[in-house]
C-alpha positions as a Python dict, from the first residue, in 0.01 Angstrom:
ca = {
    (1, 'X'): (0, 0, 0),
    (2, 'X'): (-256, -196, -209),
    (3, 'X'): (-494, -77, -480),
    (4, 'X'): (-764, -169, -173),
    (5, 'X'): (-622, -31, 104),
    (6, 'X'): (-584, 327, -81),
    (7, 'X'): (-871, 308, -190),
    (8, 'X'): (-1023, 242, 186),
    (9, 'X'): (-797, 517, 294),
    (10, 'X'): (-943, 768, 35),
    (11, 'X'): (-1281, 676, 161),
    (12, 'X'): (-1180, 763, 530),
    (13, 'X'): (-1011, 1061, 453),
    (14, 'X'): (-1347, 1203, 240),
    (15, 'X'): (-1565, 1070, 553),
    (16, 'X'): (-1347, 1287, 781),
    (17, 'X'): (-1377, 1577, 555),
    (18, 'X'): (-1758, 1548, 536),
    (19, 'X'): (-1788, 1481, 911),
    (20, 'X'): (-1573, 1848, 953),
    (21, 'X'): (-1790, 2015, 707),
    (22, 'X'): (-2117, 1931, 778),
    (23, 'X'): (-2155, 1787, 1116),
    (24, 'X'): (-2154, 1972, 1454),
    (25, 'X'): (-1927, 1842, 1689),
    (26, 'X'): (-2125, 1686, 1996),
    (27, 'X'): (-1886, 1452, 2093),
    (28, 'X'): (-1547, 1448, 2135),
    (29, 'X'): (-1466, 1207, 1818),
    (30, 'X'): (-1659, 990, 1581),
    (31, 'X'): (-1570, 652, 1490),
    (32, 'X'): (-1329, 682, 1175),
    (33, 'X'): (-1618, 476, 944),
    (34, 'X'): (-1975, 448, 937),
    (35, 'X'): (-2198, 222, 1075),
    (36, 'X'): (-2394, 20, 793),
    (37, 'X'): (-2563, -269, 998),
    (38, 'X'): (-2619, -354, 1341),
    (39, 'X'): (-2783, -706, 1474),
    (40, 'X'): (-2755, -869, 1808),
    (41, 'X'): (-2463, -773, 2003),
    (42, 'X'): (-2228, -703, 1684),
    (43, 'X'): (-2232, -421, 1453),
    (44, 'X'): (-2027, -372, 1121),
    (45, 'X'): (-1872, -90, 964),
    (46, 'X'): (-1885, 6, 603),
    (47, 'X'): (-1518, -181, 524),
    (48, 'X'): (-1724, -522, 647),
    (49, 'X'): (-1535, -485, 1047),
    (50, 'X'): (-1692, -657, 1275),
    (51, 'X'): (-1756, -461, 1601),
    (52, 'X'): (-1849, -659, 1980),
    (53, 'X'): (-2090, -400, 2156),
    (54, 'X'): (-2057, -368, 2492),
    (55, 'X'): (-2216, -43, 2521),
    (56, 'X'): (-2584, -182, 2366),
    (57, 'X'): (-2534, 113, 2163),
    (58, 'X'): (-2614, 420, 2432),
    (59, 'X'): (-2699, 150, 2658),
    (60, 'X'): (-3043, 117, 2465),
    (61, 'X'): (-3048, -153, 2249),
    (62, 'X'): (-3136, -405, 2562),
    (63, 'X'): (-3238, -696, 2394),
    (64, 'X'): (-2987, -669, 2115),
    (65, 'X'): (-2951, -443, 1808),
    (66, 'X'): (-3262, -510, 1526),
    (67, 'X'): (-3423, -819, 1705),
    (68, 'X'): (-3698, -927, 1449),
    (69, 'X'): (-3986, -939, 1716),
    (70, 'X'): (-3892, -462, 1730),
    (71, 'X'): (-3871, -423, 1363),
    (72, 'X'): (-4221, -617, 1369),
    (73, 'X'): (-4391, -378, 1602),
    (74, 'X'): (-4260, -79, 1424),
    (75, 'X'): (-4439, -238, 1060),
    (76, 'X'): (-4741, -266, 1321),
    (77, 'X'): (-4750, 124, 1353),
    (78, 'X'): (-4685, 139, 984),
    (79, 'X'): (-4956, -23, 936),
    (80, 'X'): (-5202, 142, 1146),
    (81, 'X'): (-5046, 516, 1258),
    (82, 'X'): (-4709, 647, 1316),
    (83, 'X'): (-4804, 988, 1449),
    (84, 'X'): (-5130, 1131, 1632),
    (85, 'X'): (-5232, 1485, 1748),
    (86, 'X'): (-5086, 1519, 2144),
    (87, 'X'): (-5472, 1431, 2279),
    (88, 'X'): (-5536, 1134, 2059),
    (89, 'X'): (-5432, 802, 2169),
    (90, 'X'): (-5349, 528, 2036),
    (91, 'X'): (-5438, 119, 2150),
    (92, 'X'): (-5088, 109, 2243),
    (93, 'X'): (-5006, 364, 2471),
    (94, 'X'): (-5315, 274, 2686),
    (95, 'X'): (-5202, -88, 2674),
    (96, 'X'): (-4818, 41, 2752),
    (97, 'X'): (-4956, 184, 3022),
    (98, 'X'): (-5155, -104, 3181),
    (99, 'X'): (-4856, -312, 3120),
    (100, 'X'): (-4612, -62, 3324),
    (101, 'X'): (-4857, -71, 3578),
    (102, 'X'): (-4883, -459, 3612),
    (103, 'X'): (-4493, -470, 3649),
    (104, 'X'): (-4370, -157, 3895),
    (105, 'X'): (-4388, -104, 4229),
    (106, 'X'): (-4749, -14, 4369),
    (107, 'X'): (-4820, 229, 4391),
    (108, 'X'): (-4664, 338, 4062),
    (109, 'X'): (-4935, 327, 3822),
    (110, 'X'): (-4990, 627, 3578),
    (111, 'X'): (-4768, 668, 3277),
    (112, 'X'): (-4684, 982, 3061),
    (113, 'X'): (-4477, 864, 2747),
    (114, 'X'): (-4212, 1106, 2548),
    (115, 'X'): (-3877, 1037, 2342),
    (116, 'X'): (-3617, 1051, 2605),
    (117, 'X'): (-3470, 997, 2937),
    (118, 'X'): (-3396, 1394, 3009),
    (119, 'X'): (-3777, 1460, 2835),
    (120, 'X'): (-3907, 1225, 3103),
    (121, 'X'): (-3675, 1386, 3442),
    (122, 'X'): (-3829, 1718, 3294),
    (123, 'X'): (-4143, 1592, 3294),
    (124, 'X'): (-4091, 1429, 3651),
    (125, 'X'): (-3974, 1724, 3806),
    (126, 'X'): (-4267, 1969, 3684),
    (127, 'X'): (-4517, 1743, 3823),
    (128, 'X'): (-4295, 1705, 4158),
    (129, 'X'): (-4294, 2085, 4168),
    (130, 'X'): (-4626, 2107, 4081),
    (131, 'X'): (-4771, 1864, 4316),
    (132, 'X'): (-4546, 2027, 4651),
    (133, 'X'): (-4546, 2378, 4542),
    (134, 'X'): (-4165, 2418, 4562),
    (135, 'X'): (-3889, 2469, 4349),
    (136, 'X'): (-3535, 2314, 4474),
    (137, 'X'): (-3388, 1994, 4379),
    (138, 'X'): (-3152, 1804, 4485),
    (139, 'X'): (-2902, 1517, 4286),
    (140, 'X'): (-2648, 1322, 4415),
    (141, 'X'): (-2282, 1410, 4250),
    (142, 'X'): (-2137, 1232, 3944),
    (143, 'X'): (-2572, 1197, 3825),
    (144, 'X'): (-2636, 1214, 3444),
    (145, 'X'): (-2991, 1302, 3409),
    (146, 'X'): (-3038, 1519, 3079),
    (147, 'X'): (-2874, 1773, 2903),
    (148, 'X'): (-3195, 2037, 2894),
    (149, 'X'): (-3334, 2288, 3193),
    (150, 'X'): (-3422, 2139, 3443),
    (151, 'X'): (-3265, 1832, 3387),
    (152, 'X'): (-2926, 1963, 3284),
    (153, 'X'): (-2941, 2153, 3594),
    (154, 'X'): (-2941, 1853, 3806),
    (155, 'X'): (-2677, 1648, 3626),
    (156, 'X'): (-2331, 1660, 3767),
    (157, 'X'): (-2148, 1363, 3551),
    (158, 'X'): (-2059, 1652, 3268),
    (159, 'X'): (-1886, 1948, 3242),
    (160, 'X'): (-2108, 2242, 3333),
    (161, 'X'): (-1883, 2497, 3210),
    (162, 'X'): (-1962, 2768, 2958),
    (163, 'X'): (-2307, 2777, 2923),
    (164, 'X'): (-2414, 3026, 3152),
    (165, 'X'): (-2621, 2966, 3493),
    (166, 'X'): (-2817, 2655, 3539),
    (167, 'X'): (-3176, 2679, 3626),
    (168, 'X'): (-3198, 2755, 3982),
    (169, 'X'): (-3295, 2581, 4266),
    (170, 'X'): (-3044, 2299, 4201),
    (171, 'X'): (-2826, 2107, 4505),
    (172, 'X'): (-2568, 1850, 4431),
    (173, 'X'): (-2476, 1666, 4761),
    (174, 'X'): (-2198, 1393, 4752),
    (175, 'X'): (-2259, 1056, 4612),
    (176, 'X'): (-2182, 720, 4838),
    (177, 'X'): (-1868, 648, 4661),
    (178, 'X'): (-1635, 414, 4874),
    (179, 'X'): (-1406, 382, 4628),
    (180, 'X'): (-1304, 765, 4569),
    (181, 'X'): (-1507, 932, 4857),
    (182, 'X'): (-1644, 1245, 4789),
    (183, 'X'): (-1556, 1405, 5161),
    (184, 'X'): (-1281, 1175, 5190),
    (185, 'X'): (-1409, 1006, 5477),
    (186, 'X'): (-1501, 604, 5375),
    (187, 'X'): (-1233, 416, 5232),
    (188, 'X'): (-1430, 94, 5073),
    (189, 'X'): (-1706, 89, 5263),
    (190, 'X'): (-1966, 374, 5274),
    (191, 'X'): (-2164, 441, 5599),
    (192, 'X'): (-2364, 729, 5458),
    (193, 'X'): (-2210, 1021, 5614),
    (194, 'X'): (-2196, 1174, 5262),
    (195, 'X'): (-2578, 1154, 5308),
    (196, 'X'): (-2601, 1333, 5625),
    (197, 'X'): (-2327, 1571, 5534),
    (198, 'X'): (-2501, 1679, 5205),
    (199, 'X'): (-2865, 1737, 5359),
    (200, 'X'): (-2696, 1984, 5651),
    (201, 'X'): (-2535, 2160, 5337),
    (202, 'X'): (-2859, 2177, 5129),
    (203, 'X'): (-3062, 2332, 5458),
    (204, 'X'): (-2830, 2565, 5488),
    (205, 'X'): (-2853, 2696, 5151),
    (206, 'X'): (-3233, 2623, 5106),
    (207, 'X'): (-3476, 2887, 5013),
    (208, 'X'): (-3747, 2667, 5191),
    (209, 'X'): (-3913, 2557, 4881),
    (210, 'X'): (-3817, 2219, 4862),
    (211, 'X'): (-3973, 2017, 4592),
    (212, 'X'): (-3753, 1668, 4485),
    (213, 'X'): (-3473, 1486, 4470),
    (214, 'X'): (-3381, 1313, 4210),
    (215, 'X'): (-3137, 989, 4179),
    (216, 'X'): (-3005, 710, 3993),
    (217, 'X'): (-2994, 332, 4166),
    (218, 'X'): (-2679, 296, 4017),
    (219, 'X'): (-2488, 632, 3890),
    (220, 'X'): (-2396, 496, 3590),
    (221, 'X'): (-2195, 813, 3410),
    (222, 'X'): (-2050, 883, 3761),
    (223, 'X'): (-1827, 602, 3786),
    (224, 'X'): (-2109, 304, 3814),
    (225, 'X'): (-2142, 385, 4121),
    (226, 'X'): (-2379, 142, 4392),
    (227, 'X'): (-2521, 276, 4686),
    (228, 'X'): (-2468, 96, 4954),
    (229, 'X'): (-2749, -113, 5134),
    (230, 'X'): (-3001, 93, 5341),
    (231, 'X'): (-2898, 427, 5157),
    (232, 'X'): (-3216, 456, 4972),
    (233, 'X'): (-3444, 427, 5241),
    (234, 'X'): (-3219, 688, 5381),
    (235, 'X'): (-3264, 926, 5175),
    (236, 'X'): (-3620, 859, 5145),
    (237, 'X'): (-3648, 961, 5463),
    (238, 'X'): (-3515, 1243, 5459),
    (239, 'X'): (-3702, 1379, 5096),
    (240, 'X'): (-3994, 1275, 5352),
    (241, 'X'): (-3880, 1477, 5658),
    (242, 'X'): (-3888, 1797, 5409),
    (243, 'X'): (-4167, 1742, 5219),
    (244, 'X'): (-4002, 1657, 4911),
    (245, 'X'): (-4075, 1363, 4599),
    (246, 'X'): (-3819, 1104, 4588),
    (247, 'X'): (-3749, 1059, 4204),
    (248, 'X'): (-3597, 744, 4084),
    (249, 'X'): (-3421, 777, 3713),
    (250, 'X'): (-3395, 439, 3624),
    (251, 'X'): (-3289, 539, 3257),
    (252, 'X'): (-2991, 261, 3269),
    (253, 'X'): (-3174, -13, 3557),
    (254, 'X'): (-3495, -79, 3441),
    (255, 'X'): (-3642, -384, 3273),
    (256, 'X'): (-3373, -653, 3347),
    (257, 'X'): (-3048, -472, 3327),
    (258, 'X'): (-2974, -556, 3716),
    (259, 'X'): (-3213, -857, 3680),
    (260, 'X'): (-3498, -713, 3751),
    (261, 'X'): (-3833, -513, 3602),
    (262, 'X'): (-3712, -209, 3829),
    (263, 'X'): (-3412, -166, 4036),
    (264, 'X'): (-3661, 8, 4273),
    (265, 'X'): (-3808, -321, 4352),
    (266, 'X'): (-3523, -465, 4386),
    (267, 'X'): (-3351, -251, 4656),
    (268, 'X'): (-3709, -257, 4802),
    (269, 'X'): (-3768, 143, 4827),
    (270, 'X'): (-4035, 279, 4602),
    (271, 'X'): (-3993, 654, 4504),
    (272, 'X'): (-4305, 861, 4428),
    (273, 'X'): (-4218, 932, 4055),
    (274, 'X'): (-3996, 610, 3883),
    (275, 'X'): (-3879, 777, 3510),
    (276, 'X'): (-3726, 527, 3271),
    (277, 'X'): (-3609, 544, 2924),
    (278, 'X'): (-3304, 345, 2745),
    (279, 'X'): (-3394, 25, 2811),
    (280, 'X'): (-3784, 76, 2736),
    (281, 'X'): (-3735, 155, 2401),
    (282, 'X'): (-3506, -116, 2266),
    (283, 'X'): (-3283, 132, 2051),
    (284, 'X'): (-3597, 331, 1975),
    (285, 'X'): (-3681, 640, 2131),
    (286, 'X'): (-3906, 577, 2391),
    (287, 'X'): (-3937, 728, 2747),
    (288, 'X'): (-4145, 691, 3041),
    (289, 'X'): (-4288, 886, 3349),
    (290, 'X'): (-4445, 610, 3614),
    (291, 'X'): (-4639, 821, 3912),
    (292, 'X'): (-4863, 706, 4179),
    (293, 'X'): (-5279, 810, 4141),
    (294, 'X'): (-5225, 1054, 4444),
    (295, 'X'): (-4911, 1232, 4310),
    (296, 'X'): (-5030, 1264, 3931),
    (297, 'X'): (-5376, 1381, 4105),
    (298, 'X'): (-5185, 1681, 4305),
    (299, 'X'): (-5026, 1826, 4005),
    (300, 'X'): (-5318, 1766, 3781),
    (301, 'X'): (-5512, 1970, 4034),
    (302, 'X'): (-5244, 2220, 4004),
    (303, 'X'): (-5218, 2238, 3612),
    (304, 'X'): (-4965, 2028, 3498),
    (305, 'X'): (-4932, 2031, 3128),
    (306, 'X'): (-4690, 1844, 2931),
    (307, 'X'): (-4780, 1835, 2596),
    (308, 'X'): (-4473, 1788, 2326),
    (309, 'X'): (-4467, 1728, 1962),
    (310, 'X'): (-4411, 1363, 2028),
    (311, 'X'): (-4605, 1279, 2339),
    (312, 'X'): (-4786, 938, 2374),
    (313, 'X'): (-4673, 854, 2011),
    (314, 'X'): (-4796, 508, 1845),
    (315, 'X'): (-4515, 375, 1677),
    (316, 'X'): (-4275, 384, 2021),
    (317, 'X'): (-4540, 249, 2207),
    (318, 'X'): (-4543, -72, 2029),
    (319, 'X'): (-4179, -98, 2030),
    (320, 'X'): (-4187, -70, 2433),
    (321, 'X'): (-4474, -373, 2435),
    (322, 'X'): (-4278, -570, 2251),
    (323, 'X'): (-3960, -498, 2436),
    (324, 'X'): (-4166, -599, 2737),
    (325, 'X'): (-4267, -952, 2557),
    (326, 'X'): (-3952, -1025, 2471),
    (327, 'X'): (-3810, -998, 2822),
    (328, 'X'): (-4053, -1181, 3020),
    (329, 'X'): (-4129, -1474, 2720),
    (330, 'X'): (-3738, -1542, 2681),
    (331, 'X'): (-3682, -1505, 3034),
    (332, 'X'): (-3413, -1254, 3037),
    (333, 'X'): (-3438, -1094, 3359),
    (334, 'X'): (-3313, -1427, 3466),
    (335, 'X'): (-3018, -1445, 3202),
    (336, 'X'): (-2956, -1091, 3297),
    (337, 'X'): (-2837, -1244, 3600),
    (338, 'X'): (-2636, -1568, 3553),
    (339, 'X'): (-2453, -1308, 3249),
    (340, 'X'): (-2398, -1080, 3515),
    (341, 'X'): (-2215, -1274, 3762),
    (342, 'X'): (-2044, -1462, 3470),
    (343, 'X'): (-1906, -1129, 3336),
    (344, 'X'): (-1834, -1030, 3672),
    (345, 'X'): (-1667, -1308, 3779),
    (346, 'X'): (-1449, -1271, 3440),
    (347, 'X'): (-1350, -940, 3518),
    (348, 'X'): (-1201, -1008, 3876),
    (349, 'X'): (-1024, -1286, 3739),
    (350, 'X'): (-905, -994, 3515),
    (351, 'X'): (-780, -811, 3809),
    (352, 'X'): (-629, -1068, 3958),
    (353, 'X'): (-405, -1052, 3628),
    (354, 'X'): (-362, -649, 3552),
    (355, 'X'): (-288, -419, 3903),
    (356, 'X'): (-401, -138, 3679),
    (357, 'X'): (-773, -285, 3691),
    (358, 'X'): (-789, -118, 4079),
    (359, 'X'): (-1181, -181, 4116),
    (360, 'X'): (-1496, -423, 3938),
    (361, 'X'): (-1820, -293, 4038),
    (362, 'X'): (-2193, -252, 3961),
    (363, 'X'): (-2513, -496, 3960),
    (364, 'X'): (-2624, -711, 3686),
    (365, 'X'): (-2549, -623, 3355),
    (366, 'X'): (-2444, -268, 3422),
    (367, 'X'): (-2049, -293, 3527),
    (368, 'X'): (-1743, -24, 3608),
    (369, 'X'): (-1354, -113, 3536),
    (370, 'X'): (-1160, 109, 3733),
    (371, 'X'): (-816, 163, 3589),
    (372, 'X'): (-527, 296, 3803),
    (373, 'X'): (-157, 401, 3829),
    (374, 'X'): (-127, 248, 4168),
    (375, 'X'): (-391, 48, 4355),
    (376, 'X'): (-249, 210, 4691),
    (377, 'X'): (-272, 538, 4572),
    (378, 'X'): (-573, 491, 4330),
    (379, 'X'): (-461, 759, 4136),
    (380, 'X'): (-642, 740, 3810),
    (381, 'X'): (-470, 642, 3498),
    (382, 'X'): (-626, 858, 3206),
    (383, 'X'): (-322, 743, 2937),
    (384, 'X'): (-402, 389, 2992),
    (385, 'X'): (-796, 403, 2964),
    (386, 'X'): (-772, 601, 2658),
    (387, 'X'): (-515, 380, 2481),
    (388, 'X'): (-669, 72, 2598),
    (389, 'X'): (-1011, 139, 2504),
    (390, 'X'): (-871, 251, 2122),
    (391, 'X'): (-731, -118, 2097),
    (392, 'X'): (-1006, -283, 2197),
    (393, 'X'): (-1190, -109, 1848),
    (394, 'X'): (-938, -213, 1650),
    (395, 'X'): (-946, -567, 1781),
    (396, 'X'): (-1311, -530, 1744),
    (397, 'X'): (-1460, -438, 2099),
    (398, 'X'): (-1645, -152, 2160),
    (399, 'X'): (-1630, -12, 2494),
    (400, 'X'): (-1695, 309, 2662),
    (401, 'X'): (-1476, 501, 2906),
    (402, 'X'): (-1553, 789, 3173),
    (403, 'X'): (-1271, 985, 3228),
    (404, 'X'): (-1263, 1231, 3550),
    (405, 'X'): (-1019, 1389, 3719),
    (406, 'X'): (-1258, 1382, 4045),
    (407, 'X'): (-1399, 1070, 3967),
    (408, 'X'): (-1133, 840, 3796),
    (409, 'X'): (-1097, 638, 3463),
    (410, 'X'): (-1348, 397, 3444),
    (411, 'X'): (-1529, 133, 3184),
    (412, 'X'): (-1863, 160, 3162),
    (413, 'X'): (-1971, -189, 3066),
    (414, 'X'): (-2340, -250, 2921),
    (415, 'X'): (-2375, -565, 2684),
    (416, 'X'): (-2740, -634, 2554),
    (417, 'X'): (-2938, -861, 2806),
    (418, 'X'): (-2925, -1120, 2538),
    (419, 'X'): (-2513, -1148, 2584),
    (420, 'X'): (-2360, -1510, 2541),
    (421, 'X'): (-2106, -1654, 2729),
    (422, 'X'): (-1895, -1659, 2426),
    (423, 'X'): (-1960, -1297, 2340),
    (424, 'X'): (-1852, -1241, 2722),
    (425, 'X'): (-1562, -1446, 2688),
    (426, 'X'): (-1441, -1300, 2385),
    (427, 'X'): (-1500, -961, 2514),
    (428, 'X'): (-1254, -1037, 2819),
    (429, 'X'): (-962, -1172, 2583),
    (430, 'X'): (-962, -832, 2339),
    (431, 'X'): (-950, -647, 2661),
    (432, 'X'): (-692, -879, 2875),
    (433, 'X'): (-483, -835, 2532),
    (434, 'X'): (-551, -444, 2508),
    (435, 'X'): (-444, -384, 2834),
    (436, 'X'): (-155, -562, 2839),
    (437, 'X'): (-90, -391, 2468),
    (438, 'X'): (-134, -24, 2590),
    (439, 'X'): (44, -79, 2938),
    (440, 'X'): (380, -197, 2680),
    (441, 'X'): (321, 83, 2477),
    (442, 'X'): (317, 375, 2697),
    (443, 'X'): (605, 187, 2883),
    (444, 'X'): (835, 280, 2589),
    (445, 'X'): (734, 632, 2568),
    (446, 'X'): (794, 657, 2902),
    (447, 'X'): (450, 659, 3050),
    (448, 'X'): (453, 429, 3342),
}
């Protein structure tokens, strides 16, 4: 060993020990360096490692990591204020606002503004509780919409376990998933029995307070999961029929990730409260609540309060504004698009050379990798994602897997909307190679 490479190794081995001392464990691992500088799609450890994000951080980063037009609007706020009591507002927010308005669905047009995607599903599903006098929710299986209350309750994509009983007045019914079928009924393609299955099941077990349900376009922790043509007008009408609020989370599909402002306009069903996050912010906190006049009027009548320590806060504001600039001046829900199919059309032709890769899915910019034992079968291969996934970091590609017994092993694939075809390109030879390297290694331990 060199007088470097110790030296790098001592380093590690003190990062670990700080990381056990001092840290809480949130995740299951951390990366085995830090993170000293991020910019565009690439971000670089402290040994100087180059790393290829696919994941656009948490899947916020949308228009790259540190683009120069974001660190601009934050000296903006620095310059006038970075923090305001919760009833004083800023130039930005209102403009935020009017700019939200402009681009969603009418008749989404009244914004509340907080930190993050579970602040703004809480937020959501007050006001739709408020506004119908009910209580129960329901979420669609394999959802991921916050980790507090309310929110937590009505996510389905973690493990539940151990915490004690979930707020109540929470449904799950099954999500349209061809692939691995929930009531093991479709085999690849859905015809929305799951739908009509899970509504019998929730007015069975209703209370008869019904108040919202809540779902993502695409269920993006699930599995990346699409719905299949026609099923959210479905289940509009049935929120409808029982006097519900049909919440869209659009956390991971708004502003251009499928190629779009809102995957709501897109799919050509407008919910009555649209909630957005991620993507607004550009890698800065920064989360949205979009409601039509009539809705935000019911629950105001009714006394919805939502006041938090960082409501309607300046400096995220003008980060969101210029997120918004950015997208429409360098046309990116367009490039969204053309990268989309190009990265799609890259995987297949991964497929075509792996029978591990069993499914490519998604819309846009917002991709699953299924990877199986036996594309027959489709029993999940867990050994393979996880070793696979670990080469890709060391040959400098980060990716993220899900990994579900119920719900299969599965690459979650988000690059920033500013991709390249040479990023995308490069991103498909690491993993063609780490695939290939993984399925040779487990073959001589005698994992096949």
């Amino acid at each position: 060993m060199t007088e470097s490479s110790s030296h790098a190794g001592g380093e590690a081995t003190e990062l670990a020990a700080d990381i056990r001392d001092y840290l809480i464990r949130y995740t299951d691992d951390f990366y085995e360096r830090t993170i000293v500088k991020a910019s565009g799609s690439w971000i670089e450890d402290d040994a100087g490692k180059r790393i290829l994000d696919f994941t656009s951080g948490q899947i916020c980063s949308t228009i790259g990591h540190n683009h120069t037009d974001i660190l601009a609007a934050m000296r903006r706020s620095m310059d006038g204020a970075l923090h305001l009591f919760s009833g004083m507002l800023p130039p930005a927010v209102i403009e935020l606002a009017k700019q939200l308005a402009a681009i969603a669905p009418p008749p989404l047009r009244k914004s509340l503004f907080v930190n993050t995607g579970g602040e703004s599903n809480e937020a959501a599903l007050k006001m739709a509780k408020m506004a119908t006098g009910g209580f129960e929710v329901i979420a669609l299986g394999g959802s991921w919409h916050g980790v507090t209350g309310t929110a937590a309750g009505a996510t389905f994509a973690s493990d539940r376990r151990g915490y004690g009983p979930p707020m109540p007045g929470n449904f799950a019914i099954p999500e349209p998933h061809a692939y691995r079928c929930p009531i093991e009924h479709c085999k690849n393609a859905c015809d929305k029995t799951c739908l009509r299955v899970g509504m019998k099941m929730f007015d069975a077990q209703s209370a008869g307070a019904p108040a919202a349900i809540v779902a993502e376009p695409v269920i993006s922790a699930g599995g990346v999961i699409v719905p299949p043509e026609g099923y959210f007008a479905a289940l509009k009408q049935e929120a409808e029929q029982r006097g519900m609020l049909l919440i869209f989370d659009e956390a991971q599909t708004a502003f251009g990730r499928l190629g779009a402002w809102f995957a709501a306009g897109k799919i050509g069903v407008t919910p009555d409260l649209l909630t957005c996050s991620k993507t607004l912010g550009g890698g800065v906190p920064l989360a949205a609540v979009i409601a039509s006049a009539e809705v935000e009027e019911r629950a105001h009548a009714r006394g919805f309060k939502n006041y938090t320590s960082h409501v309607a806060d300046p400096l995220p504001a003008e980060v969101g504004l210029a997120v918004l600039m950015m997208i429409a001046r360098d046309g990116l829900l367009e490039h969204a698009t053309e990268m989309g199919t190009y990265l799609r059309s890259r995987l297949e032709e991964l497929q075509t050379r792996h029978q591990e890769i069993g499914d490519v899915r998604g819309d846009g910019l917002l991709l699953g990798v299924e990877l199986v034992r036996d594309r027959e079968t489709r029993e999940p291969h867990p050994a393979l994602a996880r070793r696979s996934t670990g080469i890709c970091l060391e040959r400098g590609l980060s990716m993220n897997i899900r990994i579900r017994a119920e719900r299969g092993s599965v690459w979650r694939i988000a690059p920033p909307l500013t991709v390249t075809r040479e990023e995308i390109d490069l991103a498909v030879s690491i993993l063609d190679e780490s695939i290939g390297q993984a399925r040779d290694e487990l073959a001589r331990e005698g994992d096949r």
